[in-house]
The first five atom37 places (N, CA, C, CB, O) and aatype in JSON, in Angstrom:
{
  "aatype": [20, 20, 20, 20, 20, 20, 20, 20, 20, 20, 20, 20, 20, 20, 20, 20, 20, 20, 20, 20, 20, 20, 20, 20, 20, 20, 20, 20, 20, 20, 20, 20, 20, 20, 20, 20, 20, 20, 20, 20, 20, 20, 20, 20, 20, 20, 20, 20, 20, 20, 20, 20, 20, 20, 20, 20, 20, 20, 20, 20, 20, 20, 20, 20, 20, 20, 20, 20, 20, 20, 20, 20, 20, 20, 20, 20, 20, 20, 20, 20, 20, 20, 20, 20, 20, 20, 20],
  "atom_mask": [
    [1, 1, 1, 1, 1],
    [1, 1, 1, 1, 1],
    [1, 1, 1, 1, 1],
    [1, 1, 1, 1, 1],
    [1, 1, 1, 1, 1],
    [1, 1, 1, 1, 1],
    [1, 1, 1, 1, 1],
    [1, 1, 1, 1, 1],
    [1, 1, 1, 1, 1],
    [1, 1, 1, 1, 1],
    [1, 1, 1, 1, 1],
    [1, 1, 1, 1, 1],
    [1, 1, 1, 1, 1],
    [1, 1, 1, 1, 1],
    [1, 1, 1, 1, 1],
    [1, 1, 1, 1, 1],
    [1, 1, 1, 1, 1],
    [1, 1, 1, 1, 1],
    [1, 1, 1, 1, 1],
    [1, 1, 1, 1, 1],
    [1, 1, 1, 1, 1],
    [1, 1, 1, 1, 1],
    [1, 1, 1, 1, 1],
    [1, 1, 1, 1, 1],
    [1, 1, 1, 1, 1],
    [1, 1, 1, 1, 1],
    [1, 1, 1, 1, 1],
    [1, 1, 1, 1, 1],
    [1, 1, 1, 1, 1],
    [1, 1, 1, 1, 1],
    [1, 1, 1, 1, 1],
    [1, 1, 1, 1, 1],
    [1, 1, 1, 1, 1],
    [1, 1, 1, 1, 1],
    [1, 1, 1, 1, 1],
    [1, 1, 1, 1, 1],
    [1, 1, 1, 1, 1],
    [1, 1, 1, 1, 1],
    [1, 1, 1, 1, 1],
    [1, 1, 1, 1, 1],
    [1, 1, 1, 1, 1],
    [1, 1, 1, 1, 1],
    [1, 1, 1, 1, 1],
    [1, 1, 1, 1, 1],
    [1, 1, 1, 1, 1],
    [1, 1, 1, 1, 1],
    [1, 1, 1, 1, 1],
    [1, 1, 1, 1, 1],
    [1, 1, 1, 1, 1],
    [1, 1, 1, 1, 1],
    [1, 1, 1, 1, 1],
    [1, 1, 1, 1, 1],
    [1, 1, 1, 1, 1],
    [1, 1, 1, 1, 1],
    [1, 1, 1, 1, 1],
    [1, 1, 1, 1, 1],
    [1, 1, 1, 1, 1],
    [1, 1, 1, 1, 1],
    [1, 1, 1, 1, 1],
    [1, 1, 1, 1, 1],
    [1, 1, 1, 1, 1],
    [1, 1, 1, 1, 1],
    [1, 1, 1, 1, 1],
    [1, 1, 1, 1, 1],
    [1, 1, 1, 1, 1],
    [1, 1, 1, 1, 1],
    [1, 1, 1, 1, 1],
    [1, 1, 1, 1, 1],
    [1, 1, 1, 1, 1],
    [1, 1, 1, 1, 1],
    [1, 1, 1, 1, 1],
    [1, 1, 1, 1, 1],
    [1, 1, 1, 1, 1],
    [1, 1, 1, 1, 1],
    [1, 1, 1, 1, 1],
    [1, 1, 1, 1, 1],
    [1, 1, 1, 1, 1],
    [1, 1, 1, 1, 1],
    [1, 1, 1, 1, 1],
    [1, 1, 1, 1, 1],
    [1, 1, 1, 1, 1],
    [1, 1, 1, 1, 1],
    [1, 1, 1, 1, 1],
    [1, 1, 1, 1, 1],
    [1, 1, 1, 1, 1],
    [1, 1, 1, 1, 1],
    [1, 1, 1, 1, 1]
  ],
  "atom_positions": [
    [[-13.38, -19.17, 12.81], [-12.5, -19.05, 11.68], [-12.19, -17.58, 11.42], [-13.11, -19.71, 10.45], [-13.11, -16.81, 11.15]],
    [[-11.01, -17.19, 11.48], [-10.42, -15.89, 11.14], [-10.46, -15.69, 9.22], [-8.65, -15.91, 11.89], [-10.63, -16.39, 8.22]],
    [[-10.22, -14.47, 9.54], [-11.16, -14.12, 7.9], [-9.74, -14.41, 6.84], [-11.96, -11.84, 7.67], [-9.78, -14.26, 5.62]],
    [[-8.35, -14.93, 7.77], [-6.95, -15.45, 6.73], [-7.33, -16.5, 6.54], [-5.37, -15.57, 7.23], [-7.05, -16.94, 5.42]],
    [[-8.04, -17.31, 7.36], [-8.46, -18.79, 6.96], [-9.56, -19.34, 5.94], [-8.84, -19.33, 8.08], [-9.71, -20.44, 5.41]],
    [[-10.51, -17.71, 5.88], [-11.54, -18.08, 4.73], [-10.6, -18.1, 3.1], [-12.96, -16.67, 4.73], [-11.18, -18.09, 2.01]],
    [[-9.07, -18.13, 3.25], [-9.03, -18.01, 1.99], [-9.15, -16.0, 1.08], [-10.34, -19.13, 1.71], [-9.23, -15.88, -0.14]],
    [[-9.14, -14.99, 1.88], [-8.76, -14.02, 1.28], [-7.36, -13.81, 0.91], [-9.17, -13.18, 1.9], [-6.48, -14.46, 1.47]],
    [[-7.11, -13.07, 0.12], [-6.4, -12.34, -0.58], [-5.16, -11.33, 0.44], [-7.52, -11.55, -1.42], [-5.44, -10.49, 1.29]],
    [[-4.08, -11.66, 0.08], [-3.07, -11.2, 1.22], [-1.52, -10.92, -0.06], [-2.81, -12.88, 2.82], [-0.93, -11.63, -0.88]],
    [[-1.42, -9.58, 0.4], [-0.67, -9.05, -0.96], [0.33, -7.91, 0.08], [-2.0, -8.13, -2.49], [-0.12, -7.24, 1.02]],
    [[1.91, -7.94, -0.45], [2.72, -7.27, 0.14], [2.7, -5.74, -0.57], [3.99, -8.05, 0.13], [2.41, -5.75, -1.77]],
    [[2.86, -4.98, -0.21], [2.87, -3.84, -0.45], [4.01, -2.5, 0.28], [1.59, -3.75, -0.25], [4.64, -2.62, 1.33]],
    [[3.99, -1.63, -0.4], [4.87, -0.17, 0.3], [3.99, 0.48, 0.75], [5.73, 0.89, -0.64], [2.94, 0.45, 0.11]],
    [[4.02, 1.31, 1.97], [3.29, 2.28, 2.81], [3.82, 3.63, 1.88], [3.78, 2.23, 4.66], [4.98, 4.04, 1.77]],
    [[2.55, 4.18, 1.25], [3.43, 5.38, 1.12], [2.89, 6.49, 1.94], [3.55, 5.83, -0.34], [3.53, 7.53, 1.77]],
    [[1.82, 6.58, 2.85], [0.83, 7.82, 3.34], [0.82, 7.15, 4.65], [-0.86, 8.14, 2.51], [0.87, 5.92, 4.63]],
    [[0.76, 7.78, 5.83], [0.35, 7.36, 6.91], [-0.4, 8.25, 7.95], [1.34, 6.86, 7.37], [-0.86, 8.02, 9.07]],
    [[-0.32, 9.84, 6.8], [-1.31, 10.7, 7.35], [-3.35, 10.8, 7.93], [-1.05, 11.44, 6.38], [-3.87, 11.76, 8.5]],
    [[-3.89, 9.76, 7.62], [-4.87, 9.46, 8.07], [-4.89, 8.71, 9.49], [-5.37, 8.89, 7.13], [-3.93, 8.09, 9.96]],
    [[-6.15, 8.87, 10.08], [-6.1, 8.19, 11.64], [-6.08, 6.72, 11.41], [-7.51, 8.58, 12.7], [-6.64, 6.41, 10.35]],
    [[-5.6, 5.74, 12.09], [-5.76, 4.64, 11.72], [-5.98, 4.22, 9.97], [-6.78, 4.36, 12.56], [-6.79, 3.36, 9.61]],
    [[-5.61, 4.54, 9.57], [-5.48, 4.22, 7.85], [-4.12, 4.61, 7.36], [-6.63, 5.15, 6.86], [-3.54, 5.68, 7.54]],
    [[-3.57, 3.21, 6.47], [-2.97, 3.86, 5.83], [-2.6, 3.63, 3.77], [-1.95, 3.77, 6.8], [-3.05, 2.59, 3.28]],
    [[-1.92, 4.51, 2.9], [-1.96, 4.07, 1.61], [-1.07, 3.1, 1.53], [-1.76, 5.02, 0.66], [0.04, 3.14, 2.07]],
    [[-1.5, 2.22, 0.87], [-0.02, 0.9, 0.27], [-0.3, 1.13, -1.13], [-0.18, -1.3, 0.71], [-1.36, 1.24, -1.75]],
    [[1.12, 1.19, -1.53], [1.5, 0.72, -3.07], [1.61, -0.54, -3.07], [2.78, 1.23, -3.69], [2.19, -1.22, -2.22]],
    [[0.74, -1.12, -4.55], [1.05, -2.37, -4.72], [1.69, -2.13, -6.48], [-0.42, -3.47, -4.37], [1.28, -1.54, -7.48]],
    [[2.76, -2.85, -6.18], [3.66, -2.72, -8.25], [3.4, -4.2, -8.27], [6.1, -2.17, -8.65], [3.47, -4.99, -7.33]],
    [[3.1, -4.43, -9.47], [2.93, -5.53, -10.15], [3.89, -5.96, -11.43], [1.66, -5.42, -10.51], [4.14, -4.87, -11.94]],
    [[4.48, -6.83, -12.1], [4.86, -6.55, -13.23], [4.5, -7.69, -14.41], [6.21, -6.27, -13.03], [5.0, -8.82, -14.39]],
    [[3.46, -7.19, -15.58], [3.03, -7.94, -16.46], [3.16, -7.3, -18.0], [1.71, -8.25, -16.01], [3.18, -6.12, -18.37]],
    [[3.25, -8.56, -18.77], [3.73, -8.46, -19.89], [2.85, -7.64, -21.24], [4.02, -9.79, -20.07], [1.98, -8.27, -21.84]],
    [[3.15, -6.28, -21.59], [2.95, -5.71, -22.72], [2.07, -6.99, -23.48], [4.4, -5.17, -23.4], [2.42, -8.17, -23.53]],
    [[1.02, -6.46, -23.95], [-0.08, -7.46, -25.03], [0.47, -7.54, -26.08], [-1.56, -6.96, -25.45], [0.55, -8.65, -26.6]],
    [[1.11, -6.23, -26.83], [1.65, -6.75, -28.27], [3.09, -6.8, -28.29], [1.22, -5.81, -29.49], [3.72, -7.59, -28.99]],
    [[3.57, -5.98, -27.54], [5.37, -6.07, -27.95], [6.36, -7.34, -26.77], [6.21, -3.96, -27.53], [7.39, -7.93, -27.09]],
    [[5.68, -7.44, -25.56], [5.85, -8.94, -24.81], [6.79, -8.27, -23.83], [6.6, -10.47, -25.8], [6.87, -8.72, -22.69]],
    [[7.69, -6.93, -24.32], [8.26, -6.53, -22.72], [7.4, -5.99, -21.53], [9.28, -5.4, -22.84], [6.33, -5.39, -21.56]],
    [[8.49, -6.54, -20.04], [7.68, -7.04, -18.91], [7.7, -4.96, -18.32], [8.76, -8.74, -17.6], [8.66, -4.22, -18.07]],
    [[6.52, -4.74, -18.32], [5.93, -3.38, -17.61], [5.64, -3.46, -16.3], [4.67, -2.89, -18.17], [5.34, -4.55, -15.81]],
    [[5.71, -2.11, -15.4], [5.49, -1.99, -14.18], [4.06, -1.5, -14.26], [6.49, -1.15, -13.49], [3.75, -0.38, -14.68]],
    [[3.21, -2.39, -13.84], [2.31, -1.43, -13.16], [1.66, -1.14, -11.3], [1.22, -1.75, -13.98], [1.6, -2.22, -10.71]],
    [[1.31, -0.21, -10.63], [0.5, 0.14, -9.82], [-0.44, 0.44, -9.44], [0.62, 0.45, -9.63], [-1.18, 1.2, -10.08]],
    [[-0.77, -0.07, -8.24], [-2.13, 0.43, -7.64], [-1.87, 0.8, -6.04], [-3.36, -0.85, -7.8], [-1.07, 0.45, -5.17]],
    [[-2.76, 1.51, -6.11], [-2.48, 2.47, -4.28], [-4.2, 2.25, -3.87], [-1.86, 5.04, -4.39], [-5.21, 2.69, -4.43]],
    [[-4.02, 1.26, -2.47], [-5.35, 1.38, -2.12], [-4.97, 1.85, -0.28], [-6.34, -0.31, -2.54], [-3.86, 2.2, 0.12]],
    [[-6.12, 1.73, 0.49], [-6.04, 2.12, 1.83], [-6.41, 0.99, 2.61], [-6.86, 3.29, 2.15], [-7.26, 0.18, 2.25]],
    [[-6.03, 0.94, 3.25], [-5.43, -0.74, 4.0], [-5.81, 0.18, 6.17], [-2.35, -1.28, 3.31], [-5.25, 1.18, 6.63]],
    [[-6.75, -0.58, 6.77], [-6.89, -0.31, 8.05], [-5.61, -0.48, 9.04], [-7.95, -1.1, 8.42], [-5.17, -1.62, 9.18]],
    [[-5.05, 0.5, 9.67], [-4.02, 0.03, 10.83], [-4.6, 0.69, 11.6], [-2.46, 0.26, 10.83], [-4.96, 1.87, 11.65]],
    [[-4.74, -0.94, 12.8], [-5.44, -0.05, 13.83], [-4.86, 0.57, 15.03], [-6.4, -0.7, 14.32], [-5.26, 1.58, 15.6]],
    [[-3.61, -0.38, 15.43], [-2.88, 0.48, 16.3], [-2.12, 1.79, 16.02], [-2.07, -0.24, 16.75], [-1.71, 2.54, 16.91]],
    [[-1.94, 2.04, 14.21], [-1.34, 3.17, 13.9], [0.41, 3.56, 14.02], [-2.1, 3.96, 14.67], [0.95, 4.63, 14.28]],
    [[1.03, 2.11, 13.69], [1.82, 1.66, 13.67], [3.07, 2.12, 12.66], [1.33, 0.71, 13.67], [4.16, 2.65, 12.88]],
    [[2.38, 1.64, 11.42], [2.63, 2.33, 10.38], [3.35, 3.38, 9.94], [1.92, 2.52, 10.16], [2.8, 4.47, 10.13]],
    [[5.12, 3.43, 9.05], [5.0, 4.61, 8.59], [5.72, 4.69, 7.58], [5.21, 5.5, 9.39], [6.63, 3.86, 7.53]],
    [[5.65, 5.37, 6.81], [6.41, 5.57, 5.33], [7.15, 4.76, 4.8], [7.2, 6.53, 5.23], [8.0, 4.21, 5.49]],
    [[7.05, 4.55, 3.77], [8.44, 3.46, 3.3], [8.18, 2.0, 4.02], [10.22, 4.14, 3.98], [8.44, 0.99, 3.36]],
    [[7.77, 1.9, 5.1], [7.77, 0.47, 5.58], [6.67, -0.84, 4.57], [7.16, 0.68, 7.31], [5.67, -0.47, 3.97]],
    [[7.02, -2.02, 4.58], [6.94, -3.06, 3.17], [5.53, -3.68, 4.88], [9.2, -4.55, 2.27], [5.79, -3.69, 6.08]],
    [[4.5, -3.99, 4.32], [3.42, -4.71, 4.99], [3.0, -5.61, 4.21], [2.34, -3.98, 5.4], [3.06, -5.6, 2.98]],
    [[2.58, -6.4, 4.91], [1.59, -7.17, 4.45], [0.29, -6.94, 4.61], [1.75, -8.17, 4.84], [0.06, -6.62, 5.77]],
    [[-0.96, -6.97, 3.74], [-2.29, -6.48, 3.71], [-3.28, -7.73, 3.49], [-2.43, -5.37, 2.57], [-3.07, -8.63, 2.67]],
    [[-4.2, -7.67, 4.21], [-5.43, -8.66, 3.77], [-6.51, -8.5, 3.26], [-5.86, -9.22, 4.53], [-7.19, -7.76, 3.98]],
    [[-7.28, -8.97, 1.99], [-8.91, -8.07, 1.98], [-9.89, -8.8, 3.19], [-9.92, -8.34, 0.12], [-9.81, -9.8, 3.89]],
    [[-10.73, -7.82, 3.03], [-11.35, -7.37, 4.73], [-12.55, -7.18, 4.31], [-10.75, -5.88, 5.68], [-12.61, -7.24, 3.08]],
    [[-13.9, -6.91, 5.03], [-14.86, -6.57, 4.66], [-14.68, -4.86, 4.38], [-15.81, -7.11, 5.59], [-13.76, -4.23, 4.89]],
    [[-15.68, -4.25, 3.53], [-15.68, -2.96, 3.32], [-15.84, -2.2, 4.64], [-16.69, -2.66, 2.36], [-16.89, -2.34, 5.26]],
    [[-14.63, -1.21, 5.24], [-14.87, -0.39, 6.44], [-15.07, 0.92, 6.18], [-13.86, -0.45, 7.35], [-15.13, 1.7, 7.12]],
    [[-15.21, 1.4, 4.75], [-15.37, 2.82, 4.87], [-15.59, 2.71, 2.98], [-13.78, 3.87, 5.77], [-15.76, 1.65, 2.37]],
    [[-15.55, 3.72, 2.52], [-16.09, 4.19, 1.12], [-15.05, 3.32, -0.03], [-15.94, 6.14, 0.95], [-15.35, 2.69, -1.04]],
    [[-13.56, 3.62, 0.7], [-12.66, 3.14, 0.06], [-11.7, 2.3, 0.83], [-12.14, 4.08, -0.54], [-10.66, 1.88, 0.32]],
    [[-12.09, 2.05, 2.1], [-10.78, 0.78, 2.73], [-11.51, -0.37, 2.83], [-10.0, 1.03, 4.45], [-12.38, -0.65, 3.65]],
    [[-11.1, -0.97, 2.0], [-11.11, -2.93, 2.58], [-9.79, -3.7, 2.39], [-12.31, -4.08, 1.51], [-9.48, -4.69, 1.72]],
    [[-9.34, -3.12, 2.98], [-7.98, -3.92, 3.14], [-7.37, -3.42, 5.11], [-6.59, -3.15, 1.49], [-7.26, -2.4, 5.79]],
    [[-7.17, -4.61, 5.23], [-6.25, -4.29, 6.62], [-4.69, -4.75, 6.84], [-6.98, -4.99, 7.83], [-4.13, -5.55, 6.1]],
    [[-4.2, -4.24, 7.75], [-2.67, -4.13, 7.51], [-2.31, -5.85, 8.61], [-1.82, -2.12, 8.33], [-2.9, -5.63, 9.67]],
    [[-1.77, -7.02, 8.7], [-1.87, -8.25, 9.11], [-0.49, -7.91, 9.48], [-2.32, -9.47, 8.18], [-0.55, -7.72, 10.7]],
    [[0.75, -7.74, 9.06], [2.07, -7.02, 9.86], [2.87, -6.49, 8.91], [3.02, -7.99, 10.76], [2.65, -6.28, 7.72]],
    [[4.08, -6.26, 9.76], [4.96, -4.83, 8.97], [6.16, -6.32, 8.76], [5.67, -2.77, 10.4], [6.74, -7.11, 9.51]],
    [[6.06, -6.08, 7.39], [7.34, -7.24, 7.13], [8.72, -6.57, 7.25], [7.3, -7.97, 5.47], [9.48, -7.22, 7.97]],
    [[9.35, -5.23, 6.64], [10.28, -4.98, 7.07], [9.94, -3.28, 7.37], [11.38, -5.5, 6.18], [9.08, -2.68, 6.73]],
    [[10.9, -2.53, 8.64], [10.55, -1.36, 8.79], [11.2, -0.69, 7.48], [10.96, -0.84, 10.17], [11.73, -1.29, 6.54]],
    [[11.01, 0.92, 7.68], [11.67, 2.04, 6.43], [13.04, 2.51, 7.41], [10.33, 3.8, 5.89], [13.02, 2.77, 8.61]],
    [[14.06, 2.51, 6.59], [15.22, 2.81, 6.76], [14.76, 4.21, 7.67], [16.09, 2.9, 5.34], [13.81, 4.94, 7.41]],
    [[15.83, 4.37, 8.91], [15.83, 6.05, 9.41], [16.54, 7.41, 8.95], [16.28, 6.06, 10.64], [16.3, 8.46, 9.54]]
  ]
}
């Protein structure tokens, strides 16, 4: 059983960093609703997602999976590049 089939967590995201070896940053925007006033807010998070062929680059939209912990701060790996970044 592959670790998409245990049921993890698989979230689209923006590449924004691809300066590390095999690693790279994804933005993930979310958008949820203000607690008291009810308009819909952007929020983000930027985590580091494993690419191992190093594929990866700026601007390009991936898809990410959680992964076991591979380093201090990556557990996420990159599963494919849904669309490339404009040239």
């Amino acid at each position: 059983m592959s670790e998409t089939e245990k049921g993890a967590r698989t979230l689209e995201g923006r590449v924004v960093s691809n300066k590390m070896q095999k690693t790279v940053t994804v933005l993930l925007e979310r958008q949820v609703q203000h607690p008291l006033y009810g308009k819909i807010v952007r929020r983000s998070t930027k985590v580091h997602a494993h690419d191992a062929e190093g594929v990866c680059q700026e601007g390009d939209v991936v898809r990410i999976s959680e992964t076991r912990p591979m380093s201090r701060t990556k557990n996420w790996r990159v599963v494919e590049i849904v669309t490339r970044a404009a040239q």
